[in-house]
N, C-alpha and C positions, 0 to 999 in steps of 0.2 A: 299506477301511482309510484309503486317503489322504482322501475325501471326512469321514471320523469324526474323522480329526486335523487338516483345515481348519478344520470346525465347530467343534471345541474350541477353536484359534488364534482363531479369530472371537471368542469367548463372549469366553475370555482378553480379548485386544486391545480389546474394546468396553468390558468391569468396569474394566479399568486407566487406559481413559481418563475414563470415568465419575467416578472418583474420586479422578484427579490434580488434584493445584492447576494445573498445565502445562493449557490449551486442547487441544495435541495428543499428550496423555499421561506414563505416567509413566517410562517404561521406556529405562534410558538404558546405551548401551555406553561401557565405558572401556578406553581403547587406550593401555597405557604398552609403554617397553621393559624393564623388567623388574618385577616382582612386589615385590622388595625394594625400590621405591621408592615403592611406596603407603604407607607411614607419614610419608613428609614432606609427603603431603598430608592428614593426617586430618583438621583441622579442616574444610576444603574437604569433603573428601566425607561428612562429619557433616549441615555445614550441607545440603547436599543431602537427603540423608536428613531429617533436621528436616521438610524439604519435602515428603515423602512419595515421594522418586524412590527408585527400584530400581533399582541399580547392580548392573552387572557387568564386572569386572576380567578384561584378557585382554592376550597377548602378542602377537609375532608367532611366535614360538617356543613355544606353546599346545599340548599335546598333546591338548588337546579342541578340536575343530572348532567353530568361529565363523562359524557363519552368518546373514549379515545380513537374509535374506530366504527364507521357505520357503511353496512352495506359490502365490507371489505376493505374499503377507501378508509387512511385517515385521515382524521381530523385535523392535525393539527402535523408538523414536520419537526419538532423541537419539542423538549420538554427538560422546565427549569423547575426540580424540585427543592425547595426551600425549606419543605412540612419536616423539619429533623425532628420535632416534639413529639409529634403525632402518634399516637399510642398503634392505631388501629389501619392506616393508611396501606400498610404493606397486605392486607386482605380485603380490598377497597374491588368492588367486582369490575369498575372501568380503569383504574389510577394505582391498582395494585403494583406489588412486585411483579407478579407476574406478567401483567399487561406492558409492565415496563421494561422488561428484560423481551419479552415476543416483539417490540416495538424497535428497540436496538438489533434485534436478529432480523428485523424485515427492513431495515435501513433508515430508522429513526437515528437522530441526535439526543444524548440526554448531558444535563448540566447536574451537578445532585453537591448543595453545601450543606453543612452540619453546623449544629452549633456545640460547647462545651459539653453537652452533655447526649448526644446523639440517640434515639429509641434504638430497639430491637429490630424494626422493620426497612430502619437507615441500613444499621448495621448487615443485615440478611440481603437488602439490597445489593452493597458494596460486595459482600460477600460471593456476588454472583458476577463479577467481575474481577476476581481473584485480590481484592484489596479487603484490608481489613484495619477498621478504625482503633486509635489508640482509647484506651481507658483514662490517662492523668491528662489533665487541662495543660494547655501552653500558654505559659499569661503574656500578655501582650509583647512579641520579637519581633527588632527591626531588622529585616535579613535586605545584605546591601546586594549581593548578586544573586539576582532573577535571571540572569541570562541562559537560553537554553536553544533546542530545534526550530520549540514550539514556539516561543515568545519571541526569539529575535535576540538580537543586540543593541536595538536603538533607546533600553529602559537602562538609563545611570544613574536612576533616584531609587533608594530604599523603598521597601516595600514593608506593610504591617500586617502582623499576624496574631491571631488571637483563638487558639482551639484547640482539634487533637490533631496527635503525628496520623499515617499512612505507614502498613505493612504492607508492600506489596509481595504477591506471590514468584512463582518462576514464569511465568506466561511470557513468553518472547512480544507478546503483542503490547505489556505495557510499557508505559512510556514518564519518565520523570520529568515533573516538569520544574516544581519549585522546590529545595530540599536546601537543609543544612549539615554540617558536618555529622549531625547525631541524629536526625530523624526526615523523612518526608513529609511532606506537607502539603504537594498539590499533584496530583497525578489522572491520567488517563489510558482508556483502553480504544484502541483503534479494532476494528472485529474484521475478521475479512473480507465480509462485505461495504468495509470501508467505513463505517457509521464509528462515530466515536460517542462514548461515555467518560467525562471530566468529574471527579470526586475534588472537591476541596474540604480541608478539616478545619476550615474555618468562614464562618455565614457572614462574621466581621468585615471580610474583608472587600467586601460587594457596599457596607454600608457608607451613606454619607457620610456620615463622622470621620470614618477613616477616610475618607477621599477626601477629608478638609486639614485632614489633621497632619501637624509639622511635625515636622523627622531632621534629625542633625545628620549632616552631612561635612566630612573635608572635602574643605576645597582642593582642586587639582592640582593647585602647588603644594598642599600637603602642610601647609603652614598655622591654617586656622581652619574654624568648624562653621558652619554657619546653618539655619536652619530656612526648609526650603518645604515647599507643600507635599506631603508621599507618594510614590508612584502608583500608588492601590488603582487608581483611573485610567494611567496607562496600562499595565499588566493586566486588569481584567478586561482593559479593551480588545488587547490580544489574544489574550484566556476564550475568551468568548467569540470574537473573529476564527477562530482554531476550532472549538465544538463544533458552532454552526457550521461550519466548511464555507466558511468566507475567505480562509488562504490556505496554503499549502496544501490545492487539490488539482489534480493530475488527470485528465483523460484522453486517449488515445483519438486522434485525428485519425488516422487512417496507417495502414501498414498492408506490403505487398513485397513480390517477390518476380523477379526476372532472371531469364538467363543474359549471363555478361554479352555487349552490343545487341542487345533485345529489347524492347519495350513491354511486349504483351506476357501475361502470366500466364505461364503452361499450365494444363491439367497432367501436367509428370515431367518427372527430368530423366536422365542417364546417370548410370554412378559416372563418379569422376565430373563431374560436370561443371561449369563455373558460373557461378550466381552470383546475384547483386539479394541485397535484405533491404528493406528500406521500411522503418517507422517515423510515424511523425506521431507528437507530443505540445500540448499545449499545459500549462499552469493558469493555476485562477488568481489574480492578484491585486490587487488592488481594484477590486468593482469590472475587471474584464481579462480575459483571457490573451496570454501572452508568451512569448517563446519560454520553454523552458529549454535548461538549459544542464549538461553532465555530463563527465566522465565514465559512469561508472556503468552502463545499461548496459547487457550481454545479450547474446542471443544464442538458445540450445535448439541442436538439431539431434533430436530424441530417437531412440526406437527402444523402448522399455528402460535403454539405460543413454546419457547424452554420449552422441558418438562426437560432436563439437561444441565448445562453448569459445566465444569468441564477444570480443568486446567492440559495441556499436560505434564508431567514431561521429563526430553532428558535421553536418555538414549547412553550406552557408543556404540559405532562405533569402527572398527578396523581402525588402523591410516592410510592407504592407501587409504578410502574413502576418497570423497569431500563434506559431505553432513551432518548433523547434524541431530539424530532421536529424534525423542519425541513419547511417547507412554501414553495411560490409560486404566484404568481398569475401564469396566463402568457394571453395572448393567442395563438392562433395563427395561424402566417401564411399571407399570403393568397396559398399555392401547396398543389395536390393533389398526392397522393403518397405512399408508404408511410417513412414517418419513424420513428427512433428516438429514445426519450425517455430518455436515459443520464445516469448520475451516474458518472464516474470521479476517484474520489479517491486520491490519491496522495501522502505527505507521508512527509517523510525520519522516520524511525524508529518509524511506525506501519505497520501493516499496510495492504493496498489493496483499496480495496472498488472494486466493478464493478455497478452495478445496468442493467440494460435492458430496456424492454419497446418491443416496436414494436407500430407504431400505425398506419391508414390513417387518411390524412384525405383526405374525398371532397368535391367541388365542389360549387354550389348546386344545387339541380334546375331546371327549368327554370320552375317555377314559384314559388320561392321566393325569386327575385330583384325587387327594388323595383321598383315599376311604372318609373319615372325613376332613372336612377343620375347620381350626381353626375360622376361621370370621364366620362359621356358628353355634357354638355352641348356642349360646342363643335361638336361634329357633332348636337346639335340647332339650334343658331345657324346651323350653316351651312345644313342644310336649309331651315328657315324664311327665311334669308336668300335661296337661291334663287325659294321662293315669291314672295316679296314682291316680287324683280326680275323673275318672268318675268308676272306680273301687271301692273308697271309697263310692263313693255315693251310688253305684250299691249297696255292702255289709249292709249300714246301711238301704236303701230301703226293701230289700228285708229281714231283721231280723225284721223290724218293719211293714213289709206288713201284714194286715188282724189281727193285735192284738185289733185292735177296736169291732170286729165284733164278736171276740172270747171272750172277756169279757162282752158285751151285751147276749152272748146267756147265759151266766155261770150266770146272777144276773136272765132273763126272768128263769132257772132251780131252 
């Protein structure tokens, strides 16, 4: 019975993700403290839906059991925690901290807004993510640039904010998203298995109210103000397109390796050898996969320490592909050895790709070395040099041998 209800959970889990807009599906938990406060977000979870997400609303005080994980499989691929009140949540034995932080370590999404006064188990949450929530309220700030990696550029309408600020810690891995001169305010951690965790220090900003509510704005001549609806609906569209990995995600189409006017991939090269690298890269973006596209992708040819890094150039694709090629020319170097040919790319608010294949590269045979090598001349100079001196020495030895003996006899005459 258990092995029928895994196979079903599979089937489930694989169609859901199949035909989510989401890369890592559609199926998303939502964690408030109470049931009656799902209307002051409809708009929010409309727009979701619009999306094709399957929402499911739950307490901590739920007379149905919430489990986030069955059989190994989860449940669900998202999780929007909303429960900031909630005394007791962060020891909740399915919807804990714990479970919540194991669920982002095995490649979950989590969403987690606060409200002005955030619990202990928000806070201990956040905590595990190297952020840490402010103590004094932020009464209601129109902050005009939202523009950021994550968001984009196309938001020029004021955003509202109403909560606490964001410490974030030193973690290379996070990422600013929404901030004002003197505090943050919305911030995430990408892990390196790629799963992101979004903190906002405000539950406001998700609510209708704010999505209705007008904000002064100058106009572009800069002459007059006028007031226009807030961008809270745009920015958390994008906010939330960005958790779920609906944009800004990255994975590797295929990468291989040839030697230069060769097609087929050796099982070993030669030092010195001259090779071709060649990856390709697709982006997720708008609902399909599409060339990405960069400057800055490297490629290290490793043996404990990179003996080359060299930067990938793209190269042109027929327009019917989905995938963006980057290719180099590399020489290899003149050390044997079993080496790895890596591409790790890494950039704040994209996913991270890892390619590697190792490679032996074997020394010349003993026959395939140049009759003369250049690096060895000097020790052919020297040798010939001794030639030539014990030859000379040889020649004046032997014209001046026994002329002593021969003059002694000619005076004793």
């Amino acid at each position: 019975m258990k092995s029928l209800l895994l196979i079903v959970a599979l089937i489930i889990g694989t169609c859901s993700t199949i035909f989510a807009k989401s890369v890592t599906g559609n199926r998303v938990l939502v964690l408030l403290d109470d049931l009656a406060e799902k209307d002051q977000y409809s708009r929010f979870w409309q727009s979701l839906q619009d999306r094709e997400f399957e929402l499911s609303f739950v307490t901590e005080t739920d007379d149905r059991p919430t489990i986030l994980q069955r059989f190994g499989e989860y449940q669900f691929d998202h999780v929007i925690h909303f429960a900031s009140k909630s005394k007791d949540i962060g020891k909740h034995a399915s919807i804990g901290n714990v479970q919540l932080v194991k669920f982002v370590n095995e490649g979950g999404n989590l969403l987690v807004a606060t409200s002005t006064e955030p619990s202990s188990p928000v806070r201990d949450l956040a905590a595990e993510f190297d952020i840490e929530l402010g103590d004094d309220e932020i009464d209601m700030q129109q902050i005009d640039d939202v523009s950021s990696r994550i968001i984009g550029d196309d938001i020029d309408v004021p955003v509202l904010f109403t909560g606490v600020d964001l410490s974030l810690g030193q973690s290379p891995m996070l990422n600013r998203i929404l901030s004002t001169s003197k505090a943050d305010l919305v911030a995430a951690m990408q892990g390196r298995n790629s799963a992101r965790a979004t903190f906002v220090g405000s539950r406001d900003m998700f609510s209708d109210s704010y999505f209705e509510k007008k904000v002064e704005q100058t106009r572009p001549n800069g002459t007059a103000k006028r007031m226009i609806t807030s961008g809270n609906a745009a920015f958390v569209n994008e906010l939330t397109k960005w958790t779920l990995q609906e944009k800004n995600v990255l994975k590797v189409v295929s990468h291989h390796h040839h030697k230069a006017n060769e097609t087929g991939q050796p099982d070993a090269y030669r030092v010195m050898d001259e090779m071709v690298y060649t990856i390709e890269i697709a982006e997720y973006a708008n609902d399909k996969w599409v060339p990405y596209k960069a400057k800055d992708i490297q490629l290290e040819i490793i043996m404990l320490d990179p003996y080359i890094r060299t930067t990938l150039k793209q190269s042109r694709v027929a327009p019917e592909h989905h995938y963006g090629r980057f290719t180099a020319h590399v020489r290899l170097p003149d050390v044997y050895g079993v080496f790895t040919f890596k591409v790790n790319y890494k950039r704040p608010g994209l996913t991270y790709l890892l390619a590697e294949d190792v490679v032996a590269i074997k020394p010349f045979r003993h026959n395939e070395y140049p009759r003369f090598l250049s690096a060895a001349y000097p020790y052919y100079a020297s040798v010939g040099s001794m030639i030539v001196g014990f030859l000379v020495f040889s020649a004046v030895w032997l014209s001046t041998w026994g002329g002593k003996d021969l003059k002694q006899k000619q005076k004793a005459q």
